[in-house]
C-alpha positions in Angstrom: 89.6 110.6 66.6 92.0 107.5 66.6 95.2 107.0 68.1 96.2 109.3 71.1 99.0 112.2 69.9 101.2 110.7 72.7 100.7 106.9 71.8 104.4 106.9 71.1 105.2 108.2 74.8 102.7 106.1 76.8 103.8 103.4 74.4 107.3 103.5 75.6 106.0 104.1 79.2 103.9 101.1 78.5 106.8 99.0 77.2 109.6 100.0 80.6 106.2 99.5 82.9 106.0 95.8 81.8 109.8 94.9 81.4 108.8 93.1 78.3 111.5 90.5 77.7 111.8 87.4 75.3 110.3 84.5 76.9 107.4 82.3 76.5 105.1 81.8 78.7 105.2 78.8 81.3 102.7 75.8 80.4 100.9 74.1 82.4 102.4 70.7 83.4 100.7 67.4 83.7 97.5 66.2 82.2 96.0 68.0 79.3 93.9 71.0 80.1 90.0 70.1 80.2 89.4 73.0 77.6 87.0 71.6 74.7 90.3 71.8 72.6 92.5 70.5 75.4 94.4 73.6 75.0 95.0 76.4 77.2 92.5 78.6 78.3 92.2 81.8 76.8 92.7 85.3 77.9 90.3 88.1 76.8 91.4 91.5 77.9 87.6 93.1 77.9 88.8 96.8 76.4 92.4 95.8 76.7 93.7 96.0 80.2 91.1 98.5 81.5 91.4 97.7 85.0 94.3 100.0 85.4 93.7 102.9 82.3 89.8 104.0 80.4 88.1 100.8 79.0 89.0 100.9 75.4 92.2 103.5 75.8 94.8 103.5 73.6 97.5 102.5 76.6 94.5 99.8 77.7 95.3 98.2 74.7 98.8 98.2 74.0 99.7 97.3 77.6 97.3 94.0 76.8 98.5 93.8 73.7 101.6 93.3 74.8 101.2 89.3 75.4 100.1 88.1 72.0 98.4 85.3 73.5 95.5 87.5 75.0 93.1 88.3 72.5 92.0 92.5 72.5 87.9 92.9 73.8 86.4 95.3 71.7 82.5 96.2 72.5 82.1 98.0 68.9 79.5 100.9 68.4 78.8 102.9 65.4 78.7 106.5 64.3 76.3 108.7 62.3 78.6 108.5 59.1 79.0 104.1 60.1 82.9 104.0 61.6 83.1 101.9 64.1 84.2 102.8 67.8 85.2 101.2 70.4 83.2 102.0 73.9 82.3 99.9 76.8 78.9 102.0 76.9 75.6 102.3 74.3 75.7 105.5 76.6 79.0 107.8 75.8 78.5 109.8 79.0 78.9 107.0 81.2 82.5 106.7 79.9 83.5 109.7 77.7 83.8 113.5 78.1 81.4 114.4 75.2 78.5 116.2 77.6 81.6 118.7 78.0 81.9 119.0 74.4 78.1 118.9 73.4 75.8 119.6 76.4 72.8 120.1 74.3 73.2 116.5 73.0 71.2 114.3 75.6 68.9 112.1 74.0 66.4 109.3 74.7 66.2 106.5 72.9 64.8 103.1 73.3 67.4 100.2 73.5 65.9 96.4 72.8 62.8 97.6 74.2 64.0 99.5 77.7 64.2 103.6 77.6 67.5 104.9 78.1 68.9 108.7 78.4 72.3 110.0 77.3 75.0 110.2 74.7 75.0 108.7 71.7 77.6 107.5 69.2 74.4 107.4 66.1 73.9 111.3 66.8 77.6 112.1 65.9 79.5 111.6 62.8 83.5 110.5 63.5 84.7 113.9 63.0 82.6 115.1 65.6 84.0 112.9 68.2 88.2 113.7 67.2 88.5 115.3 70.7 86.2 113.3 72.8 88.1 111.6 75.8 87.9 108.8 77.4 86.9 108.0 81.2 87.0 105.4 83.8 84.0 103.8 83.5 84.3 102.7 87.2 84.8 105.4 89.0 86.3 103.3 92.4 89.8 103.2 90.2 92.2 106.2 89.5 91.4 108.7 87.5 94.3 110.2 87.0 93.9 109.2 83.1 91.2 110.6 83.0 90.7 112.7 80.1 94.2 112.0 78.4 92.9 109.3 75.9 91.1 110.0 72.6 88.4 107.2 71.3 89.6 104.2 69.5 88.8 103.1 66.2 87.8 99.1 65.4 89.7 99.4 62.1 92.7 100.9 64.5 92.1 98.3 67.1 92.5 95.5 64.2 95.3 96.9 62.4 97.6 98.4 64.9 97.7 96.1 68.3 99.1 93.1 67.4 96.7 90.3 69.1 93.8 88.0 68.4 90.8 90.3 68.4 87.6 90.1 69.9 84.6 92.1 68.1 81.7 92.2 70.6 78.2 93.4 69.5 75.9 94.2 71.9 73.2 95.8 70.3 72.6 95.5 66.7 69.0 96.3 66.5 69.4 99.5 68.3 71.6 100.5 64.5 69.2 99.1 62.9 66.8 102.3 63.4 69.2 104.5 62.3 70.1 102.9 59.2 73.0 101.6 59.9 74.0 98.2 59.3 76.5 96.7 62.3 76.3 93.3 60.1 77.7 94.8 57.4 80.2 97.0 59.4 81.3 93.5 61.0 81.6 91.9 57.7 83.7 94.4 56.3 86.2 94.9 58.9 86.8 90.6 58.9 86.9 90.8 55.2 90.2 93.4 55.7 91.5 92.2 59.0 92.0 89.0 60.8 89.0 88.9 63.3 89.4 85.9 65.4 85.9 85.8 67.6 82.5 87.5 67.1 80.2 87.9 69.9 76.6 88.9 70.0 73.7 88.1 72.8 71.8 88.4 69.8 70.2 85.3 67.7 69.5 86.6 64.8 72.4 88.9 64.6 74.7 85.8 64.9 73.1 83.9 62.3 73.0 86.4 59.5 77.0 85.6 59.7 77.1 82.6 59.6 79.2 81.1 56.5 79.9 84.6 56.0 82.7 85.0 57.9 86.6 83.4 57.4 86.5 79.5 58.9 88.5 80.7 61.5 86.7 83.1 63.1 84.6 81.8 66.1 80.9 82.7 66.6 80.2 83.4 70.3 76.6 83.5 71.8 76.6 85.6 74.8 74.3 85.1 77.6 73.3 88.0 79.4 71.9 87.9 83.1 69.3 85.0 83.3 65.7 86.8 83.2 66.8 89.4 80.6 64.9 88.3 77.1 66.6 87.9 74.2 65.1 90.4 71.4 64.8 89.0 68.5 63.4 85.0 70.1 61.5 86.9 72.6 63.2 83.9 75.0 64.7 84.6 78.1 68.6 83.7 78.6 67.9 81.4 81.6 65.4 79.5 79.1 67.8 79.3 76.2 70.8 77.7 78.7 69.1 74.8 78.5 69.0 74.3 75.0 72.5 74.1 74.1 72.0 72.3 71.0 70.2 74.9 69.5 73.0 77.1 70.0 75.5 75.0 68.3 74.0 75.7 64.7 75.0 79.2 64.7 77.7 79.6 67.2 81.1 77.4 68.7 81.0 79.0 71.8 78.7 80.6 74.3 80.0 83.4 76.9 78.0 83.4 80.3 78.3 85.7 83.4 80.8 83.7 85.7 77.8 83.5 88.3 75.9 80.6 85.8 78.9 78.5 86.5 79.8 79.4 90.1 76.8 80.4 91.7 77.5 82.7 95.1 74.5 83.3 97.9 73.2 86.7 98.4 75.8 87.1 101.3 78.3 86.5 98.5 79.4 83.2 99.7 80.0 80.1 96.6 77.1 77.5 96.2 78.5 74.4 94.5 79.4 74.7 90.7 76.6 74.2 88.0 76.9 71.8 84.8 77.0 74.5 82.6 80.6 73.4 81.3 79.8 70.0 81.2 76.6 70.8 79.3 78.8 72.9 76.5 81.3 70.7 75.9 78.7 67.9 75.7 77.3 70.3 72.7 80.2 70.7 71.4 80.2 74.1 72.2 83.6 76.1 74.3 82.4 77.9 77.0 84.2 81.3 78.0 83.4 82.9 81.5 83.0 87.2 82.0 83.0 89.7 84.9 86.2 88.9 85.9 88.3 92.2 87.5 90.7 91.7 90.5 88.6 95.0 92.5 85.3 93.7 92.3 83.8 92.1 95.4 84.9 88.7 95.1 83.3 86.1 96.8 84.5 85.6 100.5 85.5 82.0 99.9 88.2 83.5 98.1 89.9 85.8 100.9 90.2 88.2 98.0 92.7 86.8 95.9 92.1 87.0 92.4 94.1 84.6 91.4 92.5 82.0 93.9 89.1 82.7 91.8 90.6 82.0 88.5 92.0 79.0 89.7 88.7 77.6 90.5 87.6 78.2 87.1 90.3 76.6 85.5 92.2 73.9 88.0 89.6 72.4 89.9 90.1 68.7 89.0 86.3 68.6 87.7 86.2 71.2 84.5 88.2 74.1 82.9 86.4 76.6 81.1 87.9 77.5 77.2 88.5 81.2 78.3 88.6 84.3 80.9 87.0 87.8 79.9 88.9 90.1 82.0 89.6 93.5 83.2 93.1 92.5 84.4 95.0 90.0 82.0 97.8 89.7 83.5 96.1 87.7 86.5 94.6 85.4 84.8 98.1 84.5 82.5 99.7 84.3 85.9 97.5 81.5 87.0 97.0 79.4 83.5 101.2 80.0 83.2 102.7 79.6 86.3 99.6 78.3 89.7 98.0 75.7 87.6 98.3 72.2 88.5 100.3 72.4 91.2 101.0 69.9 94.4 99.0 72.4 97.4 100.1 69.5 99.7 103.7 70.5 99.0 105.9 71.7 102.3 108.7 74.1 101.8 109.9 75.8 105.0 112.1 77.6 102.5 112.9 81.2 101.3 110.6 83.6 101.3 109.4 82.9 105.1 105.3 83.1 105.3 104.8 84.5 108.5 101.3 85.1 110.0 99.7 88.3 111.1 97.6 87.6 114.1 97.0 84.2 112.4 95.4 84.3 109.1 93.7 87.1 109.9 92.2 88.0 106.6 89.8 84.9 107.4 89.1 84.9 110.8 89.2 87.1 114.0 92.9 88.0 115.1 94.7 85.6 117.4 91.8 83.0 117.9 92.1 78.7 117.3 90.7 79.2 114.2 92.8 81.4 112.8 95.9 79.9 113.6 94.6 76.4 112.4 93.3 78.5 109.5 97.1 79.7 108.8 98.4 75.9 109.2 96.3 74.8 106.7 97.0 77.3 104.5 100.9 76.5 104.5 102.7 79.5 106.8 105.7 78.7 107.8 105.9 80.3 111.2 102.8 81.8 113.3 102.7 84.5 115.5 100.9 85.3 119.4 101.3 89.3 119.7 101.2 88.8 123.7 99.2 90.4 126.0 98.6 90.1 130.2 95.5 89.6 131.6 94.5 91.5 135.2 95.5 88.4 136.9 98.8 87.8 135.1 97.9 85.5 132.2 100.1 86.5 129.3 97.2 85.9 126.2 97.6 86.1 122.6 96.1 89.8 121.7 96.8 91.9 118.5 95.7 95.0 120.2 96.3 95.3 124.0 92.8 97.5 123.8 89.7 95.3 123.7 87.8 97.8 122.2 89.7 97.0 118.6 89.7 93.5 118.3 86.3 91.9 120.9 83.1 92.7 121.5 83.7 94.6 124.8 81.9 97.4 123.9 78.5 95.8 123.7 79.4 93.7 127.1 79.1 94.5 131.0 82.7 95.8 130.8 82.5 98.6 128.6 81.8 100.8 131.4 85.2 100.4 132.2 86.7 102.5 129.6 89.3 104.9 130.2 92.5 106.9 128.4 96.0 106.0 129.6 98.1 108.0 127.3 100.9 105.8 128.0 99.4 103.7 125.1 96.9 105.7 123.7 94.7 108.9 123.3 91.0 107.1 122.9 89.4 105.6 126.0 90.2 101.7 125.6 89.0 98.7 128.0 92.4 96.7 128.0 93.5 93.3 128.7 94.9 94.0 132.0 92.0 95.2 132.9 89.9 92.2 133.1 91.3 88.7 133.9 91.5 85.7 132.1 88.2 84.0 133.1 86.3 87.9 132.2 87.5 87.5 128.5 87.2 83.8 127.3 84.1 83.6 129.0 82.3 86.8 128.3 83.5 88.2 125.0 83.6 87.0 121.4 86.9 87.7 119.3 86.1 90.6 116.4 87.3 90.0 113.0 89.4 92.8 112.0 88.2 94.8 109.2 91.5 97.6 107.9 89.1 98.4 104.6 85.3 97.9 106.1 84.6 101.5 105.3 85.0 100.9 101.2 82.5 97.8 101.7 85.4 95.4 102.0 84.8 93.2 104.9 86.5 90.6 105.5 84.7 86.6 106.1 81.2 87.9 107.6 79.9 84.6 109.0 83.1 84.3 111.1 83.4 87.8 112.6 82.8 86.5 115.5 84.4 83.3 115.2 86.9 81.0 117.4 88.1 81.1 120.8 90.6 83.0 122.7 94.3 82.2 123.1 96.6 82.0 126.2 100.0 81.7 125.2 100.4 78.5 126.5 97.3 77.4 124.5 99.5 79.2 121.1 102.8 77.3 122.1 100.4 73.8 123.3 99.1 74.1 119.7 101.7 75.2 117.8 104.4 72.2 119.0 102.1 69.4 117.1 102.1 71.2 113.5 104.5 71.3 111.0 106.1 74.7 111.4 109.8 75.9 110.7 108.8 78.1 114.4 106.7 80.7 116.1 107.1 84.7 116.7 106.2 86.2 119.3 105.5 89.6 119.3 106.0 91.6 122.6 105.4 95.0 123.1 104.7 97.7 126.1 107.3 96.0 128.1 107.6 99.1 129.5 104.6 99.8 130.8 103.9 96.8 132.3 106.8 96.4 134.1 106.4 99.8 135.2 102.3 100.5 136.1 101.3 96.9 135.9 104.2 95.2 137.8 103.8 93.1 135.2 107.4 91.4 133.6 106.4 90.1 130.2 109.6 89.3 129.3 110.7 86.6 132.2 106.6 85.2 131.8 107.6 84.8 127.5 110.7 83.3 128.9 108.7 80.5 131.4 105.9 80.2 128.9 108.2 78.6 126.3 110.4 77.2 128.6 107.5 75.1 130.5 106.0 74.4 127.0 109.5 72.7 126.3 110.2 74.7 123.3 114.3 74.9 124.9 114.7 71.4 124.7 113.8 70.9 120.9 115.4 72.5 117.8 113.0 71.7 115.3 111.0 75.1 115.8 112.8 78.0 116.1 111.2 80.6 118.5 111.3 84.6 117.0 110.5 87.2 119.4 109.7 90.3 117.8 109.7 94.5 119.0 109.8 97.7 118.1 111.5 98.3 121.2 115.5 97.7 121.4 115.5 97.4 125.1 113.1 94.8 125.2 115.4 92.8 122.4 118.3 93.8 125.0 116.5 92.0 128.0 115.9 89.0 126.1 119.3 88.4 124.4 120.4 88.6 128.0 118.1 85.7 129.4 117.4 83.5 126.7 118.7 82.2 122.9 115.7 82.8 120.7 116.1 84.4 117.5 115.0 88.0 118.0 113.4 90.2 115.5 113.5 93.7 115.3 110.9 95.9 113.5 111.4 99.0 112.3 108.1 100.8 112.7 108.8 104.0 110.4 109.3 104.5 106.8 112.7 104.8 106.0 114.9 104.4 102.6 118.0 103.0 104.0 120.4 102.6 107.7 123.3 104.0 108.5 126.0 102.0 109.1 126.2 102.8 112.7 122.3 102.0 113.1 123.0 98.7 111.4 126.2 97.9 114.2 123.9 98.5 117.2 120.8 96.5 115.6 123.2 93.8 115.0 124.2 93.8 119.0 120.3 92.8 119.8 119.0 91.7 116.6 119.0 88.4 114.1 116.7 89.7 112.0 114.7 92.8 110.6 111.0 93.7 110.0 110.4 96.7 107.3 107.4 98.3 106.0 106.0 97.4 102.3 106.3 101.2 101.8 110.2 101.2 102.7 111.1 98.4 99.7 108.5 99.8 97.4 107.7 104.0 98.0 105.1 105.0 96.8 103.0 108.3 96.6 98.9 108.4 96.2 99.1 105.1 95.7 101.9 105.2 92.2 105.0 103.4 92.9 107.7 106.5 92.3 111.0 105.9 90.7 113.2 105.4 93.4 115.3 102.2 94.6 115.8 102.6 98.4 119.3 100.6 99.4 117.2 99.3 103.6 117.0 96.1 101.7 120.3 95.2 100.7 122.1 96.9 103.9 120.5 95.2 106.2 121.0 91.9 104.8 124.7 92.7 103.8 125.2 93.3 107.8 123.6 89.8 107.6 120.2 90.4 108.9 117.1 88.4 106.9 114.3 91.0 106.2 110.9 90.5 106.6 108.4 92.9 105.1 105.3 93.8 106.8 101.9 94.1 106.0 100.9 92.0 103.1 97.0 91.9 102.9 95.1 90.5 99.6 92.3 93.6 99.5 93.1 95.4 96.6 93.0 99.0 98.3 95.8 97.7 100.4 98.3 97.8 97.1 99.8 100.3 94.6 98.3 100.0 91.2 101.1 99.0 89.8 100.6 95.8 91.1 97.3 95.6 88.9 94.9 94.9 92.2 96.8 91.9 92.6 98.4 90.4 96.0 100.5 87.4 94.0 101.7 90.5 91.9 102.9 92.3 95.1 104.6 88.9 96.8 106.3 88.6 93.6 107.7 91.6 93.3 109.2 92.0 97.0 110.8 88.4 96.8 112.4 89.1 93.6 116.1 89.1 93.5 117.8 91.3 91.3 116.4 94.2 88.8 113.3 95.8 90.5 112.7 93.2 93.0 112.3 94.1 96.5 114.4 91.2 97.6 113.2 90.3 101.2 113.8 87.1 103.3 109.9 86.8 104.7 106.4 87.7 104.2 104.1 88.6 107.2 100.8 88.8 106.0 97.4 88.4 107.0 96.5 85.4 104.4 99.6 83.6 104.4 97.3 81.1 102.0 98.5 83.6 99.4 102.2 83.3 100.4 102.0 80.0 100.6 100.8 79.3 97.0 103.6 81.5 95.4 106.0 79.5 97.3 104.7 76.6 95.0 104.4 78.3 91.6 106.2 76.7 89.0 107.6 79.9 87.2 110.6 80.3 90.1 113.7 80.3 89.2 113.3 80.6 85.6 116.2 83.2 85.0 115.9 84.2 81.6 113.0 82.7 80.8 110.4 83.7 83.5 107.6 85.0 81.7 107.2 88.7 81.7 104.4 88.5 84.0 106.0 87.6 86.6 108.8 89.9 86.6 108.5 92.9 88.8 107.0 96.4 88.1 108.9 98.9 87.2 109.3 101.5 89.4 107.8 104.9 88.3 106.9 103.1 85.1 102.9 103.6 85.6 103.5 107.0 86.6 105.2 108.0 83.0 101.9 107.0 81.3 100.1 110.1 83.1 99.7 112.8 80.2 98.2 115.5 81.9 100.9 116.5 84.4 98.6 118.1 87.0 97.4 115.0 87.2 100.7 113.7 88.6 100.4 112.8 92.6 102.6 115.5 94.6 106.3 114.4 94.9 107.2 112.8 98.3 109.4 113.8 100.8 112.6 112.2 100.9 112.2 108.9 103.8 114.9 109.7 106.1 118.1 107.2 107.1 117.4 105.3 110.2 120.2 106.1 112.8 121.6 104.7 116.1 119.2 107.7 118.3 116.1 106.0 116.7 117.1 102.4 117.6 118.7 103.0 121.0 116.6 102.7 123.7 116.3 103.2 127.7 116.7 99.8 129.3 113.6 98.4 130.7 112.9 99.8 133.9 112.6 97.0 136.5 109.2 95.0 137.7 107.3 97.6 140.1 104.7 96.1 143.0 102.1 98.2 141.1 99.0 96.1 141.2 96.5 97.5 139.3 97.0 100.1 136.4 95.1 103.3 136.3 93.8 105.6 133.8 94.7 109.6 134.2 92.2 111.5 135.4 92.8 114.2 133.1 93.2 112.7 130.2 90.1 110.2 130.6 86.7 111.8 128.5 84.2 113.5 130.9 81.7 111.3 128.9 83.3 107.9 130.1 82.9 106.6 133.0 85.6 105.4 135.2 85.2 102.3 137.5 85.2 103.5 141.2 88.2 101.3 142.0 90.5 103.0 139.4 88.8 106.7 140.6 90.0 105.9 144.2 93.5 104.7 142.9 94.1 108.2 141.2 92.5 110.0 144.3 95.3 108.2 146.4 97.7 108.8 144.1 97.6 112.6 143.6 97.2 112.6 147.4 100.5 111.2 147.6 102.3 113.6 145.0 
């Protein structure tokens, strides 16, 4: 047991993942912090930073350990011969390998009065466990270190990672029958180490060390969930919250579920905050706050931003809780260091652009007036209308020109109308141009969308349906009277409805903004954004907008020929996430693509697309955490990413790094906010078939996949219609569009 025989590898690993550099860590500026102490919160990383590696890992705790300022979680559990372990589980098969090792060794015991089957760390003596392993203990996160890690000792834990440690003990009288002594254990390991907290949710555990223990080390009550009885006062924990006082004469602190402080409904939405803080520091007692990991189901009020929920336990004007028990440090030292106490009011139209996605999207349904007033709030600096046409020639704001993906449609009297035009896509659609203007806003409700609904992660539920339509002239109306630095407008299928709808959408952009007087004003600029080349062509030719073109593959880099012809169309360039950062099964690799830095030596800004908070949506070297991901792809220099804009579906996010007070630091900037480095997480992988399979080289982009046909000129097609043979036998096809195929195979 004990220390890993490749701690000095993942160590190193650990220490080129982080980029550790001297620098302190910023403060927070401005009035004192409403701690008890008035100090900064504190950090606790629960089993080290076991939101990325096993809880209680070796490479869990040196990564946290790596910020002396976060104190080391360790939930400590004894073995037959009394040495102390550290394991997030009473139950050793919920987090270890030992049923591989000793599949006879399932036992039942009872623990603080409830029955409970498994693994036990009281049936094995230390020796026994030398080549038990250690496991995810939540099995949504990689497992690809899996297996790798051998147990921890407390007396390793104390003596080797150099931070303020944190000795939790969960169940002492559960020892007790096995005569073993976890008071004694406890008092030993303080008497040779420097053990800075103790915590117990048990009373009398708690109190048989009191003045036993070095003045400095804190005595922490912990609360468990609210109807759960504490053993040895036979009280419940719900009871005993409101007798603080009573607390105070064996503890300094009390750590509660965050829920007692920020209560959420049972559709997970926040109900206003508790006293509970108030009541503490009234006692005299600091108050710390657990269940904190950035890929949990946070509460929908925080549009799944982690840092947004530690903000609201420690910068919301009213209280600041004394410290954060976390599965992912870092976040919580980025918001205490660098997002606390900030001016939100602040406008800065300035580098990195925060561009909306369909509005903010992440909030509410694509394209509607709430989303864009939702995105205006929230600070973007330009908002977008992906356009659309109507059957009666209303260009609409639309992010997918198929109703089926983004309305309700296919529960309404239209749904009959589905049908495959493989022109635009394989599936049977109902599309804007087939119904008019009137048919939509007054018929169907706008669909939030929902890019990680099957993993449980959908996005604002009491909006899905939320907010009203857009014409583009209602988008330009609208956008005018805000504070904006402009608008993009997104325009694709140019082709096809020029050419089967009759349909120009470039001249109708054109009139749109020109009768919404955006030509006579310089104060907004107007983007127009394509994949296509020709349709950046047509409107270089007709109007001066600044016109955006995005590369819709992954690619590492353009040739310089590629980067001459964009230049003939193009102001600016839209890239992938995946072509600044590569990645493979979700592992950053260790490569530096050169797109970046050509493009904008050719001097075009780059603009990365898609930024969306949901954790699935990121590598894991970016810890579950969107700030982390924005930060890395605007850093200059090193392994930053570099880019000129963000276009993202919570631009709230964007917004708030904009105003974080750890920019421009140079040398200093705090090692949490430097970026990742690249490969770095993959070097801590022991077992090498664990390794994701290498990726194929991205290719160069080249002047064949940026040149385009031009546009083909406006037909006096009327009315588009699906093929016959590629529409689905089991969808129905609206007579009128059955007739117009008839006719026009008659005429072939």
């Amino acid at each position: 047991m004990g220390r890993s025989g490749h701690a000095c590898s993942v160590l190193g690993s650990l220490l080129l993942l982080l980029l550790l550099l001297p620098g302190p860590a910023a403060a927070q500026k401005g009035s004192a912090w409403k701690t008890l102490s008035g100090d900064a919160p504190a950090v606790i990383a629960k089993g080290g930073f076991s939101g990325l590696f096993p809880d209680s890992s070796d490479p869990a705790y040196l990564f946290a350990a790596s910020n002396q300022d976060s104190a080391q979680w360790c939930d400590v559990r004894l073995t037959k011969d009394g040495v102390g372990i550290c394991l997030p589980d009473i139950k050793m098969d919920n987090c270890t390998t030992i049923p591989d090792l000793f599949p006879k060794g399932k036992k039942t015991y009872r623990v603080n009065g409830v029955s409970m089957t498994g693994w036990f760390s009281v049936d094995y003596n230390s020796i026994d466990l030398t080549n038990v392993t250690l496991l995810r203990a939540i099995l949504s996160r990689t497992n690809r270190f899996d297996g790798s890690f051998t147990l921890v000792q407390v007396e390793v834990a104390l003596s080797q990672y150099k931070a303020p440690a944190w000795l939790n003990v969960q169940h002492d009288s559960f020892y007790s029958q096995f005569n073993l002594s976890m008071r004694s254990y406890i008092l030993s390991m303080s008497k040779q180490y420097t053990v800075d907290y103790i915590s117990s949710p048990e009373v009398s555990f708690l109190k048989s060390l009191v003045g036993r223990v070095g003045r400095k080390t804190k005595l922490v009550f912990r609360f468990l969930d609210e109807g759960l009885v504490e053993p040895s006062t036979n009280q419940t924990y719900g009871s005993m919250l409101k007798n603080l006082s009573s607390i105070k004469t064996f503890a300094s602190g009390i750590l509660v579920p965050k829920h007692y402080i920020w209560p959420v409904t049972a559709d997970n939405y926040l109900q206003p905050s508790t006293s509970v803080v108030d009541d503490a520091h009234k006692a005299g007692l600091e108050i710390y706050a657990a269940d904190f990991a950035n890929d949990f189901a946070l509460s929908y009020n925080y549009s799944y931003d982690p840092l947004a929920e530690y903000l609201r336990f420690i910068d919301n004007g009213a209280f600041c809780v004394d410290g954060l028990l976390t599965d992912f440090p870092i976040t919580p030292l980025e918001a205490i260091g660098c997002f606390s106490n900030l001016n939100n009011t602040k406008a800065d139209h300035g580098a990195p652009l925060v561009i909306s996605h369909n509005g903010a999207s992440g909030d509410y349904p694509d394209c509607t007036d709430l989303a864009y007033q939702k995105a205006v709030v929230d600070g973007a600096d330009v908002i977008d209308c992906d356009v659309q046409v109507t059957k009666d020639g209303i260009p609409i704001c639309m992010s997918s020109i198929d109703l089926m993906d983004v309305t309700t449609v296919a529960s309404s009297q239209f749904a009959s109308q589905a049908g495959v035009i493989s022109d635009i896509k394989a599936v049977a659609g109902v599309y804007t141009f087939n119904l008019t203007w009137e048919d939509i806003a007054n018929n169907l409700k706008p669909m939030i969308s929902n890019p990680f609904g099957q993993i449980s992660l959908s996005r604002n539920p009491r909006n899905r349906n939320a907010g009203k339509f857009m014409r583009l002239s209602d988008f330009l109306a609208f956008a005018k009277g805000e504070d904006l630095s402009g608008i993009m407008i997104t325009v694709e299928h140019a082709s096809f409805m020029a050419e089967k709808l009759g349909f120009g959408v470039v001249d109708a952009v054109i009139k749109a903004v020109d009768d919404s007087g955006y030509s006579k004003q310089t104060a907004k600029k107007v983007m127009i954004q394509s994949t296509n080349s020709s349709t950046l062509v047509k409107f270089k030719q007709l109007a001066k907008y600044n016109l955006v073109y995005k590369i819709d593959e992954v690619v590492k880099d353009a040739a310089p020929s590629s980067l001459a012809d964009i230049k003939k169309f193009a102001d600016a360039v839209s890239v992938s996430t995946k072509s600044v950062y590569p990645e493979s099964s979700n592992f950053l690799i260790n490569q530096t693509n050169p797109l970046v830095k050509s493009l904008q030596s050719a001097g075009l800004p780059v603009y990365v697309y898609l930024l969306r908070n949901e954790f699935f949506s990121q590598p894991y070297d970016f810890f579950s955490d969107a700030m982390s991901q924005i930060n890395a792809l605007v850093h200059k220099g090193g392994e930053g990413g570099g880019v000129d804009g963000l276009i993202t579906d919570f631009p709230g996010t964007a917004h708030r790094y904009k105003l974080n007070s750890c920019r421009n630091m140079g040398d200093k900037t705090p090692y949490y906010m430097l970026p990742p480095q690249r490969g770095g997480l993959l070097g801590v992988i022991q077992d090498k078939a664990a390794l994701p399979p290498a990726m194929a080289p991205e290719p160069v982009l080249t002047v064949s996949d940026v040149a385009e046909p031009p546009l083909p000129p406006v037909s006096n097609t009327t009315a588009p219609a699906p093929s016959h043979a590629a529409v689905d036998v089991s969808v129905s096809i609206p007579i009128t569009v059955a007739v117009l195929v008839l006719c026009a195979s008659l005429l072939i």
